[in-house]
Backbone as numpy.savetxt, mean C-alpha at the origin, in Angstrom:
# Nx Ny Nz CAx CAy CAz Cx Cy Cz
16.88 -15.58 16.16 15.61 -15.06 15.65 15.82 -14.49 14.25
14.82 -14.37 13.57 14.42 -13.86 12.26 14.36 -12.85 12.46
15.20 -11.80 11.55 15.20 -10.61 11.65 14.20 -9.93 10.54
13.95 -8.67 10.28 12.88 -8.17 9.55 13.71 -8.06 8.05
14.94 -7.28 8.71 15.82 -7.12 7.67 16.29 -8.38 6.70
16.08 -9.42 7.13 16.82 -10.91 6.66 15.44 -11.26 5.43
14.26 -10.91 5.84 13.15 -11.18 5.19 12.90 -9.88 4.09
12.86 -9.04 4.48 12.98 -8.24 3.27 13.88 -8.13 2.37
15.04 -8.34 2.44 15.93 -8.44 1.92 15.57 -9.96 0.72
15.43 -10.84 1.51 14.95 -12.15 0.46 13.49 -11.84 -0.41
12.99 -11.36 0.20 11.84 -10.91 -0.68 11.73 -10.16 -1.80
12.76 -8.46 -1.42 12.95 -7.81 -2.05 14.23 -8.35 -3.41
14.58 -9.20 -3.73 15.75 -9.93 -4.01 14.89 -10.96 -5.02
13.95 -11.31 -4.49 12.80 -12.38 -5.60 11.60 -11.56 -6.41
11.57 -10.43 -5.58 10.74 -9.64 -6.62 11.23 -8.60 -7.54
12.57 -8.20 -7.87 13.33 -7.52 -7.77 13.16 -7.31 -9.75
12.48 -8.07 -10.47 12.71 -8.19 -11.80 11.03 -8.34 -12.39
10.12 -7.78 -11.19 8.60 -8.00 -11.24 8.31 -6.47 -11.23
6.83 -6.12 -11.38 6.49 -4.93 -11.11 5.50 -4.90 -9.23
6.26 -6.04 -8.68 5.42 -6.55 -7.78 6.71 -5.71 -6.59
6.29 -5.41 -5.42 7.37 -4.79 -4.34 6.56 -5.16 -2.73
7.68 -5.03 -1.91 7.16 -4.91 -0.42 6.12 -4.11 -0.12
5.24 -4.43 0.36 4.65 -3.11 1.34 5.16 -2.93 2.67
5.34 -4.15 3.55 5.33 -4.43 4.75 6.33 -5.34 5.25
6.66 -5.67 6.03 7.44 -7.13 6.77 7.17 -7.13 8.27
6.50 -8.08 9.05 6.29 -7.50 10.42 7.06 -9.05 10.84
8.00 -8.81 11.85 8.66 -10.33 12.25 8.08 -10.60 14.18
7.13 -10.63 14.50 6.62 -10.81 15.99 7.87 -12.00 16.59
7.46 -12.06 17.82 8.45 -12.80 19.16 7.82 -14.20 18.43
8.88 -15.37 18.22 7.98 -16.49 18.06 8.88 -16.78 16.78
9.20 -15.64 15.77 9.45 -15.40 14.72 8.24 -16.14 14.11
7.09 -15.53 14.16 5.74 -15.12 13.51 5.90 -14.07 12.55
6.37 -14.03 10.74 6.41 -13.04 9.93 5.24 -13.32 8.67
4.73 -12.40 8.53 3.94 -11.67 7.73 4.55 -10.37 6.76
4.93 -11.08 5.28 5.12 -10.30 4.26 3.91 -9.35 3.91
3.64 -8.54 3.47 2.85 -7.85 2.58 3.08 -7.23 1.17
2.49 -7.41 -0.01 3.23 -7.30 -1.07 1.95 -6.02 -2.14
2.79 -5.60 -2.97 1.63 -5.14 -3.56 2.55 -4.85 -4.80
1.82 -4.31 -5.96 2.33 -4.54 -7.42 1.62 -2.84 -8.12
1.98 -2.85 -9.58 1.62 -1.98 -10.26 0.93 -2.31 -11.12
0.25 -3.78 -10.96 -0.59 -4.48 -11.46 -1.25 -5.32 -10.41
-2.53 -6.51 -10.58 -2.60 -7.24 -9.53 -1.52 -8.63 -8.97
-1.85 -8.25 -7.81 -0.96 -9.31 -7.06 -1.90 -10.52 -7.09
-1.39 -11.79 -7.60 -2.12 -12.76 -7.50 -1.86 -14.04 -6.32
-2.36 -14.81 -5.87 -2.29 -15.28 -4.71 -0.72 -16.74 -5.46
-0.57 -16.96 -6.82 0.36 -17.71 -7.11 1.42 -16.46 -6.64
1.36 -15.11 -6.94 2.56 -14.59 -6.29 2.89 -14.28 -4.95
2.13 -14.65 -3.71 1.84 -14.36 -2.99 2.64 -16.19 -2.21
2.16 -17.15 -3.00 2.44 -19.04 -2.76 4.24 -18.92 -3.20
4.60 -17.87 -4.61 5.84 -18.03 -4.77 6.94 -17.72 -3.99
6.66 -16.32 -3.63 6.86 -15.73 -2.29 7.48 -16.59 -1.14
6.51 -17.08 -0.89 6.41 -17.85 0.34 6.91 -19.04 0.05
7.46 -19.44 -0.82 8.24 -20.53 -1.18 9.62 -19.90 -1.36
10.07 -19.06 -1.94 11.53 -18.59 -1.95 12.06 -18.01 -0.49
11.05 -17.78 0.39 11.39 -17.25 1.59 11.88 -18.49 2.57
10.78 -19.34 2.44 10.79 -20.63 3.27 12.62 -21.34 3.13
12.15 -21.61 1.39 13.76 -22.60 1.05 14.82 -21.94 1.58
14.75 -20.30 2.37 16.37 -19.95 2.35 16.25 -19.84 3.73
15.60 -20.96 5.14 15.94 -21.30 5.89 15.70 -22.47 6.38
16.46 -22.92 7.74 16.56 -24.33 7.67 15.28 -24.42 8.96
14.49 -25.15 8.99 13.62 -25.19 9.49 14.20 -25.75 11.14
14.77 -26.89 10.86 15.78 -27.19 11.93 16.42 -26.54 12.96
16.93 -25.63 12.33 17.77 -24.76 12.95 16.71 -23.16 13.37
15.65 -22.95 12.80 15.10 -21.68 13.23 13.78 -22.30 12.67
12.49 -22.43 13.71 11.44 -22.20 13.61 10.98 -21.34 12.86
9.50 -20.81 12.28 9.41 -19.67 12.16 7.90 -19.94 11.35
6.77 -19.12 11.61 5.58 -18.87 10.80 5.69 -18.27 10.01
5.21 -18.42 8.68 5.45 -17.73 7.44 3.85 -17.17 6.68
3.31 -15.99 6.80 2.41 -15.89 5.72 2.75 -14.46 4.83
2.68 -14.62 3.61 2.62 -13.85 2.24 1.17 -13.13 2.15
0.87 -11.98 2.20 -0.04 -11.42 1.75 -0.30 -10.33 0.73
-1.27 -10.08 0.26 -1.38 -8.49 -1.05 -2.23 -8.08 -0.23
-1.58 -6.34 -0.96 -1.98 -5.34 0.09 -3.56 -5.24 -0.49
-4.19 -5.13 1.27 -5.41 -5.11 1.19 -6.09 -3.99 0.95
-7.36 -3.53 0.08 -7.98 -2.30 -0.19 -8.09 -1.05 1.17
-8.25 -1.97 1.63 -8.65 -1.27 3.55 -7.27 -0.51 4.25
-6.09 -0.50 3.45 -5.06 0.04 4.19 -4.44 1.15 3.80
-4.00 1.75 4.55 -3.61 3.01 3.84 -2.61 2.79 2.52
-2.53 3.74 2.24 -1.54 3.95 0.82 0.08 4.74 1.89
0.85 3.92 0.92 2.38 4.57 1.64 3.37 4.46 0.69
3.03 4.73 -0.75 4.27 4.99 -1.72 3.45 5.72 -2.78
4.28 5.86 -3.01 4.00 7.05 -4.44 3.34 6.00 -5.65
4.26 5.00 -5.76 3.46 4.32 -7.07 2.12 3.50 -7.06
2.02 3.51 -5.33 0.31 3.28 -5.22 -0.45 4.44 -5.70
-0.48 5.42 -5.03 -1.13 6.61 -5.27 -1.45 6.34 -7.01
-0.08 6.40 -7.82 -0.09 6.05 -9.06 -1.27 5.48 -9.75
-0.81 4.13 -9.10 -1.86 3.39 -9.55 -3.70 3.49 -9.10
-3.83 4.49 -8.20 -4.98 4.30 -7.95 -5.52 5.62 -8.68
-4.97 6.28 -9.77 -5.71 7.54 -10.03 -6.86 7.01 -10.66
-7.82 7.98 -10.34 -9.27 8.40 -10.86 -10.11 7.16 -9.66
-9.34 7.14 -8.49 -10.29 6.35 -7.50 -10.18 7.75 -6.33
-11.72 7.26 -5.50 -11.56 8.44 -4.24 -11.06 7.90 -3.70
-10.58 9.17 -2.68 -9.49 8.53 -1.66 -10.13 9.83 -0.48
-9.73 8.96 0.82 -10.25 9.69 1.96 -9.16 9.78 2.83
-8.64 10.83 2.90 -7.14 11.90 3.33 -7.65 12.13 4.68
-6.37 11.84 5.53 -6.25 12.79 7.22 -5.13 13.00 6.95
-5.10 14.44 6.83 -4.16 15.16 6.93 -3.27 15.49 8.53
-2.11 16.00 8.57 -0.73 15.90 9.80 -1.77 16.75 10.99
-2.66 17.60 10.49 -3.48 18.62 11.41 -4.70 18.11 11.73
-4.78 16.59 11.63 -6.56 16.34 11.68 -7.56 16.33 10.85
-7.08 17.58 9.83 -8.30 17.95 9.08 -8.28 16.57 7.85
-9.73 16.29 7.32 -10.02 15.63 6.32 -10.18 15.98 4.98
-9.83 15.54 3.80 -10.04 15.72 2.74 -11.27 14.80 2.47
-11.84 14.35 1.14 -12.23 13.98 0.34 -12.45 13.73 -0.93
-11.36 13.36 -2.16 -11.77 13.61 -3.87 -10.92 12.22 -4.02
-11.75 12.64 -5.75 -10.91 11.84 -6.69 -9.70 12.36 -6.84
-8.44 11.31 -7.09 -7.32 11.17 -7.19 -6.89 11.99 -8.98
-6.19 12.88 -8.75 -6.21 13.13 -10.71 -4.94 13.03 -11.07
-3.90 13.13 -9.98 -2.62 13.54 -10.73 -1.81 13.29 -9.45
-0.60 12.74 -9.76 0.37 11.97 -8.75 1.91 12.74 -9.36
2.66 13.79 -8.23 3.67 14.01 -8.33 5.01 13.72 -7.36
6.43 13.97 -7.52 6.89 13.46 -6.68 6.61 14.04 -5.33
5.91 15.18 -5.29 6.01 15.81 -3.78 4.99 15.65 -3.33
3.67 15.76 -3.95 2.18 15.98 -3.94 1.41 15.11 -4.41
0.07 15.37 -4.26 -0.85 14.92 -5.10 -2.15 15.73 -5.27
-2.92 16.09 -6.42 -4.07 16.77 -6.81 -5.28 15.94 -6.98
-6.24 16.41 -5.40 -7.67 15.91 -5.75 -8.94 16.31 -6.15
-9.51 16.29 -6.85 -10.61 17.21 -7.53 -11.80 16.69 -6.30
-12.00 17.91 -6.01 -13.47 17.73 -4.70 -14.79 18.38 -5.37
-15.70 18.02 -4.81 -16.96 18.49 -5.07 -17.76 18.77 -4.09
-18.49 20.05 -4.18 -18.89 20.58 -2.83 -20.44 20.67 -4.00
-21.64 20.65 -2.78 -22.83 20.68 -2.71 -23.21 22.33 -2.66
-22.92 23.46 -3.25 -22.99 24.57 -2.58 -25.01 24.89 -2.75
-26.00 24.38 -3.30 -26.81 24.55 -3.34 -27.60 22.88 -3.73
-28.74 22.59 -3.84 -28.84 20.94 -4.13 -28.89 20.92 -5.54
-29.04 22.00 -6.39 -28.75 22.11 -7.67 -27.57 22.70 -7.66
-26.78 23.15 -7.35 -25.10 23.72 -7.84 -24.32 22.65 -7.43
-23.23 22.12 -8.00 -22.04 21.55 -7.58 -21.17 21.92 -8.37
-19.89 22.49 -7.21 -19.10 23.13 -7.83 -17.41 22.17 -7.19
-16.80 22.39 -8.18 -15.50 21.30 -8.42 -14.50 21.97 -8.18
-13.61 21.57 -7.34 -12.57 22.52 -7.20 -11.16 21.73 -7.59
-10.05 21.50 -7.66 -8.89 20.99 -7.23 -7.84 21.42 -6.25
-7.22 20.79 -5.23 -6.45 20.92 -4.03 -5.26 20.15 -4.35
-4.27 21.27 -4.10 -3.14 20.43 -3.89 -2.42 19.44 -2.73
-2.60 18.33 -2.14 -1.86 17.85 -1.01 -0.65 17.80 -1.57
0.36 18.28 0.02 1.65 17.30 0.07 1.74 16.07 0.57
2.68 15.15 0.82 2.93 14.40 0.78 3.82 14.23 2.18
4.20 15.48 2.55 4.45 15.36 3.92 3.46 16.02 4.55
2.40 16.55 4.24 1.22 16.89 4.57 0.05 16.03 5.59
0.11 15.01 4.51 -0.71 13.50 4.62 -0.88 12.60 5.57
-1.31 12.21 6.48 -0.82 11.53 7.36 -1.78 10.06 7.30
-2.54 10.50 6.30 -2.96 8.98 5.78 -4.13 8.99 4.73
-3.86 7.75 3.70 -4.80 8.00 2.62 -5.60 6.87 2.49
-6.91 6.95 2.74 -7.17 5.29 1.84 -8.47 5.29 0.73
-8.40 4.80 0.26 -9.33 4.44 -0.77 -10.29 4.44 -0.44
-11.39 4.99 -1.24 -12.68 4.88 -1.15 -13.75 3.89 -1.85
-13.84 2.47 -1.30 -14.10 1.19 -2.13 -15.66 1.52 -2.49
-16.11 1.34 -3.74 -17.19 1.48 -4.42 -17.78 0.82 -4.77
-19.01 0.40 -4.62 -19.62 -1.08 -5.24 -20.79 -0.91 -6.15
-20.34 0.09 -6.84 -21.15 0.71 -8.10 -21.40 0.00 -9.30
């Protein structure tokens, strides 16, 4: 069988000179694997076809079966590295924090431990008042984007 480690490793090894990185590797019974990729720019579906061509050539089909799909990380999923966060400043993001509780703001500032979101509260239908919050990062227990079709 295809191990997870055998695939990340080739992946991480072809992207290794890109601003493009892993998100994911899931290897199911069957050896059914699904890369997930994401960048500090966009991931385009030729990097996504290249991928999946340097992965393929470094096994023998003969000798190990195996389903192969390449994907970019989708808007809908959480965030799980720092240089996403990065890249998504000045987008909302909708936080569950380790205790349940929810956040809500724009993204302003990305550090190695934390991150600062500027919220806005309704305190009257004419007042809005702006605050900033610091999250940690071991705080977090999940972030995702708030997609806008403004």
């Amino acid at each position: 069988m295809i191990t997870k480690e055998q695939i990340e490793t080739l992946a991480n090894d072809f992207l290794r000179e890109t601003d493009l990185y892993v998100f994911e590797v899931n290897v199911k019974s069957g050896n059914i694997i699904t890369v997930t990729i994401d960048g500090d720019t966009v991931v385009t579906i030729g990097n996504c076809i290249a991928l999946s061509r340097a992965i393929e050539k470094s096994f023998d089909r003969d000798v190990e079966d195996f389903g192969l799909r390449v994907t970019s990380f989708g808007a809908d999923s959480p965030l799980k590295f720092i240089r996403q966060y990065k890249k998504n400043i000045g987008r909302e993001l909708d936080i569950k924090m380790n205790d349940d509780t929810k956040e809500k703001g724009k993204l302003i500032e990305v550090n190695e431990d934390s991150i600062i979101i500027e919220r806005i509260f309704n305190k009257k239908k004419s007042d809005l008042i702006e605050t900033n919050r610091i999250l940690k990062f071991d705080e977090i227990k999940e972030a995702r984007i708030i997609l806008s079709f403004k």
